[in-house]
C-alpha positions, -999 to +999 in steps of 0.1 A: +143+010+317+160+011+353+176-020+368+161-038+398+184-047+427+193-079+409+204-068+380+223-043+396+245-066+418+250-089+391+265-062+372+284-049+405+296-088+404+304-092+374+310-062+355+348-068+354+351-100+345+329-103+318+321-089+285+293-060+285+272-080+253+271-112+277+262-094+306+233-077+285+225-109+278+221-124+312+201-097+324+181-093+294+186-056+289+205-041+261+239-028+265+227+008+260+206+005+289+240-008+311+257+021+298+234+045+307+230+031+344+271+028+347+275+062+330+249+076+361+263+060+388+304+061+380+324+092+380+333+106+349+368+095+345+356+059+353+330+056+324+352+068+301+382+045+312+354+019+308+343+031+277+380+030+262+388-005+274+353-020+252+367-003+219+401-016+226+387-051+228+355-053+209+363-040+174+329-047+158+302-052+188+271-069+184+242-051+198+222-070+225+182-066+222+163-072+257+146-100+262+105-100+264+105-128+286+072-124+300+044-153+284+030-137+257-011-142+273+005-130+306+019-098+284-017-093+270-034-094+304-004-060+315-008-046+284-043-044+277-051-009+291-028+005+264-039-019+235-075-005+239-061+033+240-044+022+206-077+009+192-096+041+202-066+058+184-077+042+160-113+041+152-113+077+164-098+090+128-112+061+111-147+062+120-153+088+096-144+072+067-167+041+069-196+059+052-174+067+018-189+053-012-167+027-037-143+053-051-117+048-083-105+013-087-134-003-060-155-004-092-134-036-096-159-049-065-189-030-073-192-037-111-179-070-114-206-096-122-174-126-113-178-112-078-197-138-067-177-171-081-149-190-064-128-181-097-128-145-081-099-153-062-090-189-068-075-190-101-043-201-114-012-205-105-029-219-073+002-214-050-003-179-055-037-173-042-047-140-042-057-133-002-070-098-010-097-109-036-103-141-014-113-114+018-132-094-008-154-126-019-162-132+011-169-104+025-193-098-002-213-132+004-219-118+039-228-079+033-234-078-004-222-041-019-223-023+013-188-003+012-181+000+053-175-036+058-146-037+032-131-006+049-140-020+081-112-049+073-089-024+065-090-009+092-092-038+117-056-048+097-044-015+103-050-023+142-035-051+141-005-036+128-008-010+153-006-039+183+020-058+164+043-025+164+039-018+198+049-055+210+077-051+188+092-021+195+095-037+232+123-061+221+144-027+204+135+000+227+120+008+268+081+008+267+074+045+264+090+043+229+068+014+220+038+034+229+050+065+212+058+044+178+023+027+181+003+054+185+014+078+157+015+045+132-020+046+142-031+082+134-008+096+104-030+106+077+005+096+057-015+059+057-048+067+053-046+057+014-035+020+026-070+020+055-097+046+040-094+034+003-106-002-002-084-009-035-055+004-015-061-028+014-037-054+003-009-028+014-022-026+053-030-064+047+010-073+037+021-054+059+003-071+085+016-099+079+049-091+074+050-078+110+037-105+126+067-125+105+095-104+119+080-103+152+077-143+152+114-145+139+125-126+166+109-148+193+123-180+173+154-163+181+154-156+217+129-183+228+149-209+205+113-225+196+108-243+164+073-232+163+075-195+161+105-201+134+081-224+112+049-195+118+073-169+110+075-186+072+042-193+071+034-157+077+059-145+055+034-166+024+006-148+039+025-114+031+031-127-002+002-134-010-015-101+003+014-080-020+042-100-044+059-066-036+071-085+000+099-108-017+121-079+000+111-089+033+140-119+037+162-083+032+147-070+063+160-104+086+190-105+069+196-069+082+185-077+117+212-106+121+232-086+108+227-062+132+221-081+166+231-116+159+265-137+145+255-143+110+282-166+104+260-190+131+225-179+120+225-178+083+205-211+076+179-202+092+174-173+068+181-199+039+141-209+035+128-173+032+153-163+002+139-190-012+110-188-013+112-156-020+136-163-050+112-185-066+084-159-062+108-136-077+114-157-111+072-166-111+074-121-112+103-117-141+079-141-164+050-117-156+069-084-161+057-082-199+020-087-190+026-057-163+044-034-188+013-040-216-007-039-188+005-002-178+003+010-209-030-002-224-052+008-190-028+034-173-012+049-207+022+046-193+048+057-212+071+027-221+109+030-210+133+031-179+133+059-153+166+073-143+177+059-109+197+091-104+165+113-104+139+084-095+157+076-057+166+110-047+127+127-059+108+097-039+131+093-007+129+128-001+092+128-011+082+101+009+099+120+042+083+152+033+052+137+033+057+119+068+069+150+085+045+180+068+016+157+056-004+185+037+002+177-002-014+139+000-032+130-031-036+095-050-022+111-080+016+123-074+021+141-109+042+172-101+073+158-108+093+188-125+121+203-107+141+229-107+179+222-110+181+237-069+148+217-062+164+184-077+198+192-055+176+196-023+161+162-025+197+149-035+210+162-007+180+152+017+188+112+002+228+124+013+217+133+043+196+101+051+221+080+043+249+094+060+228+096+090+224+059+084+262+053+084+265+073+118+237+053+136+256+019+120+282+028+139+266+044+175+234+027+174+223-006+153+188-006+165+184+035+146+205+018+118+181-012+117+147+009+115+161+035+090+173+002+068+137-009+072+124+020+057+146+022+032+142-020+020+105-018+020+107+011-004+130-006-026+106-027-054+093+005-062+120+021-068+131-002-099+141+017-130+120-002-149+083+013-150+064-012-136+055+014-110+045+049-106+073+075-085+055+082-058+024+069-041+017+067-007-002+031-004+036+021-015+052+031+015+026+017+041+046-003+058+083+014+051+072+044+074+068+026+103+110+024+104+110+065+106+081+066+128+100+045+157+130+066+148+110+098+153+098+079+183+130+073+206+138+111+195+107+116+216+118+095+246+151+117+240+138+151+241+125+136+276+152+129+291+173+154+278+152+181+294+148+156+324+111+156+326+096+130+309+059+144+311+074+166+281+077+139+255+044+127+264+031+165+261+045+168+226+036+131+218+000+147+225+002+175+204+017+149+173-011+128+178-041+161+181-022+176+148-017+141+130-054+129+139-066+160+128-054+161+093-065+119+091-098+127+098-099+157+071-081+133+051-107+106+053-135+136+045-114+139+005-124+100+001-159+107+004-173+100-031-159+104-067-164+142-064-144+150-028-117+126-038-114+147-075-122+181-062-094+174-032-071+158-059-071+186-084-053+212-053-028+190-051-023+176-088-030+200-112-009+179-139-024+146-134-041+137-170-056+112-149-071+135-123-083+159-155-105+131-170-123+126-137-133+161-129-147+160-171-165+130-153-180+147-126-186+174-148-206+158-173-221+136-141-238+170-127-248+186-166-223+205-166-210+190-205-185+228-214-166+222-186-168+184-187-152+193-221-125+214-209-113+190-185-114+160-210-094+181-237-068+193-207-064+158-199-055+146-237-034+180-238-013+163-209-012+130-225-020+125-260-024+091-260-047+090-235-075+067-249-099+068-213-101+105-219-111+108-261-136+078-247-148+103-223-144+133-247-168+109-273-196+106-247-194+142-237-199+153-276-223+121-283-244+137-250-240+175-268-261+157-300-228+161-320-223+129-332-191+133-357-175+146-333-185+120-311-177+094-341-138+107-344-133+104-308-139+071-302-123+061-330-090+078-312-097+062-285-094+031-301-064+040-317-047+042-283-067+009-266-080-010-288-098-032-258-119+000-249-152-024-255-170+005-243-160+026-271-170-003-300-203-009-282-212+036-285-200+038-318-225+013-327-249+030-307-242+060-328-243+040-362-274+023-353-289+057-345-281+067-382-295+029-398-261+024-406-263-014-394-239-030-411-209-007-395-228-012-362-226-049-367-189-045-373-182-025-343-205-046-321-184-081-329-150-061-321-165-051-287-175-092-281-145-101-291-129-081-265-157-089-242-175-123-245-186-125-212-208-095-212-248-105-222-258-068-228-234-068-259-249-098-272-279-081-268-271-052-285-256-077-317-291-095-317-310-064-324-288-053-351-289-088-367-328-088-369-327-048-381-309-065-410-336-097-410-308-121-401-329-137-380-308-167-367-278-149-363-301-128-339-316-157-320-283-172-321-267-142-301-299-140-278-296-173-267-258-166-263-270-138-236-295-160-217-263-186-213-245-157-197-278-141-178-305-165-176-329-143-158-323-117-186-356-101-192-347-081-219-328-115-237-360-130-230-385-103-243-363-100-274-360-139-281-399-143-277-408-115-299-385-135-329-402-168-319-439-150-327-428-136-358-421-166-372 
């Protein structure tokens, strides 16, 4: 930014007798920005006699931030021109994707009958109420199972973030880089799993809210207003509850004091988010065993600790590849084998980032701040313990914002360095025409069930996962040979794989071989044994063969692990009377229409036994 007239004869006034942090402060510019006008206005010899005489007498300097002083309505009403380029950003890339059908884990929405209850997202422990699920219910009520308006939320979040960014930039960095930070944010296909995928909201949700925390904090801070301290806490529960993965963010403020503030005089206020964020934590450590079984039962994860040493460098260096050469996205990141030179590059690539770190730490806190950002977001996924997978890219939703703003003051840089600063916005344009570009393509892969697999197999040609759903869409189309190859290459990748000797079952069951068929589910079960799906075919099978009894048998396991679900009861009914136990059917019948009352086939069934007696 350049200095008015004021500004510039208070420092003419004043620049010898007092420090260069409290003149920054008066003016409400940051001491970078003094130096740059001093260092174009003084000889040479002068600035660097200047220069000399702060290290002799500020050992350890405190950056200064400048000051957003305008009224935050009167900011609105000046920036509004660029806050509606941002939102056409925006729904330019992401207009595509509001046609794509449920995909992967949405069949949590679509295909669960407890949609419609309060108990959907209001469930115990009540402090923790689950904001994602609570959006989802609602939304629901209003449009029923049309999939836009989910992914319409996600990506009227992902604006907000967008806005929140490029206010907050403001109080780090002159307006251009603000702009430029805002507007890739709002186009990199890196985030598209976090907007276009509707399981994948609760990231661009957190994140959110996180934002508008550390913006609010900051504003507590140079405002010196209770109220913005008191909504920066209650925003930071909102992130909470959006993603338990935000007890990092105290972390984050802890940094920024550390950065721009005495944290000798400031350290209370940071007192009520680490503890909140503590308790949060120890509610998390009691749940870890329910997330472990959980992992293994319905992901298949192998039990046991990753190596930090391989672990950190692999996803740091992943994470910035796929920021700066965004071609190899995919929701499965299963190539994961390295060669020993492979494994050294990303080591050195984590070497690199850090050192870089440690020079910005000392030439510049606000570079030091964003890459720490990055960096601390990342950091409860990168636990040893395997609670999480190695790489995904909903994970790092919010972290990449710190290299974008990084990447974005480069921009301002290349600018000025070539003094012409139409040639940052020029390559700005051709970052956002390239990034936008691959988002909308991006968006195209999350089509339907097939795109998604089709694009996923390119990219992850080891994902067991990945293999069992192209045997899905496989044996969706007729195709049951190849549905079988994928479904055996799958279990060949991981042999405990229950899902895909499930699948494997139906494909043979659907070829009319029904030992086959028999065996595999009978595996499956081996692997899960709460694969109700698998007790309630085999019985299917048995019944098919008058072998009622060992349908029976199978049909009570699958209730057992399924009591809520009326068809099974249905299914146990009509075995019972096959074997003339009448009451036990009626009993199970009844048990359905309690569940379903405007079950017709419940009904049917249940009036039939009431004419034959």
């Amino acid at each position: 930014m350049t200095l008015d007239q004021t500004q510039k004869k208070y420092l003419k006034r004043n620049i010898k007798k007092l420090s260069l942090s409290k003149i920054a402060a008066d003016l409400g510019v940051s001491e970078e920005e003094i130096l740059k006008f001093l260092k174009h206005h003084w000889r040479k010899e002068k600035y660097q006699k200047f220069l000399t005489k702060i290290k002799q007498t500020k050992k350890e300097p405190i950056q200064s931030l400048p000051k957003v002083d305008l009224p935050i309505k009167k900011w609105f009403r000046q920036h509004w021109p660029i806050l509606v380029f941002l939102a056409l950003l925006v729904f330019a890339v992401y207009i595509n994707s509001l046609g794509n059908d449920f995909l992967s884990d949405d069949g949590a929405i679509s295909n669960n009958p407890k949609i419609n209850h309060i108990s959907y997202f209001l469930k115990p422990p009540y402090f923790n109420l689950d904001i994602r699920s609570m959006i989802i219910f609602f939304t629901h009520k209003i449009f029923g199972l049309n999939p836009a308006p989910y992914r319409l939320t996600n990506i009227l979040f992902h604006l907000g973030s967008v806005w929140i960014i490029y206010f907050l930039v403001a109080f780090f960095f002159s307006p251009p880089v603000s702009l430029f930070a805002a507007s890739i944010f709002a186009v990199h296909p890196f985030l598209t799993e976090g907007v276009t995928w509707i399981s994948g909201g609760h990231y661009s949700h957190s994140a959110f809210f996180a934002l508008v925390s550390l913006l609010l904090y900051i504003l507590a801070k140079q405002r010196q207003k209770i109220g913005f301290y008191l909504t920066s806490l209650v925003f930071f529960y909102l992130a909470l509850l959006a993603s338990e993965k935000l007890i990092i963010f105290p972390l984050i403020l802890f940094v920024y004091d550390f950065c721009f503030d005495k944290l000798k005089a400031t350290w209370r206020k940071l007192i009520p988010f680490f503890a909140i964020s503590g308790f949060w934590a120890l509610y998390l450590f009691g749940l870890l065993g329910t997330r472990s079984a959980t992992l293994e039962t319905a992901y298949y994860k192998d039990p046991g600790m990753e190596n930090p040493l391989i672990q950190i460098p692999v996803a740091i260096s992943s994470y910035l590849e796929l920021l700066f050469w965004p071609k190899n996205l995919t929701l499965y990141h299963s190539e994961l084998i390295f060669t020993p030179i492979e494994y050294l590059i990303k080591l050195g690539v984590l070497t690199a980032f850090l050192i870089t770190m440690g020079y910005c730490f000392k030439k510049d806190r606000r570079l030091f701040f964003w890459l720490s950002f990055f960096l601390i977001a990342l950091l409860p996924y990168l636990t040893p313990l395997r609670i999480a997978w190695v790489i995904a890219e909903r994970y790092a939703y919010l972290a990449v914002m710190g290299i974008i703003i990084v990447v974005a003051y480069g921009l301002e840089k290349i600018g000025e360095i070539s003094k012409r600063k139409e040639t940052a916005y020029v390559v700005l344009g051709v970052i956002l025409l390239a990034l936008s570009t691959r988002t909308v393509l991006r968006n195209m892969d999350w089509k339907n069930q097939d795109t998604l697999w089709l694009a996923s197999a390119k990219t992850s040609p080891s994902s067991p996962q990945n293999h069992n759903n192209l045997g899905d869409l496989y044996g969706r189309h007729g195709d049951l040979e190849r549905a079988e190859v994928e479904f055996k290459r799958a279990i060949e990748l991981k042999s405990n794989y229950g899902d895909a000797y499930h699948n494997l079952a139906n494909t043979y069951a659907q070829m009319g071989k029904s030992e086959l068929a028999i065996e595999n589910y009978q595996k499956a079960l081996s692997f899960n044994p709460n694969l109700w799906q698998s007790y309630s075919n085999l019985a299917a099978l048995y019944f098919n063969q008058e072998r009622f009894d060992l349908a029976q048998n199978e049909l009570e396991k699958a209730v057992k692990v399924n009591p809520q679900n009326p068809d099974l009861h249905i299914d146990l009914g009509v075995v019972f009377y096959k074997q003339g136990k009448t009451e036990e059917a009626k009993k199970e019948l009844l048990e359905a229409l309690q569940l379903d009352p405007e079950n017709a086939k419940a009904k049917a069934l249940l009036s039939q036994l009431e004419k034959e007696e």
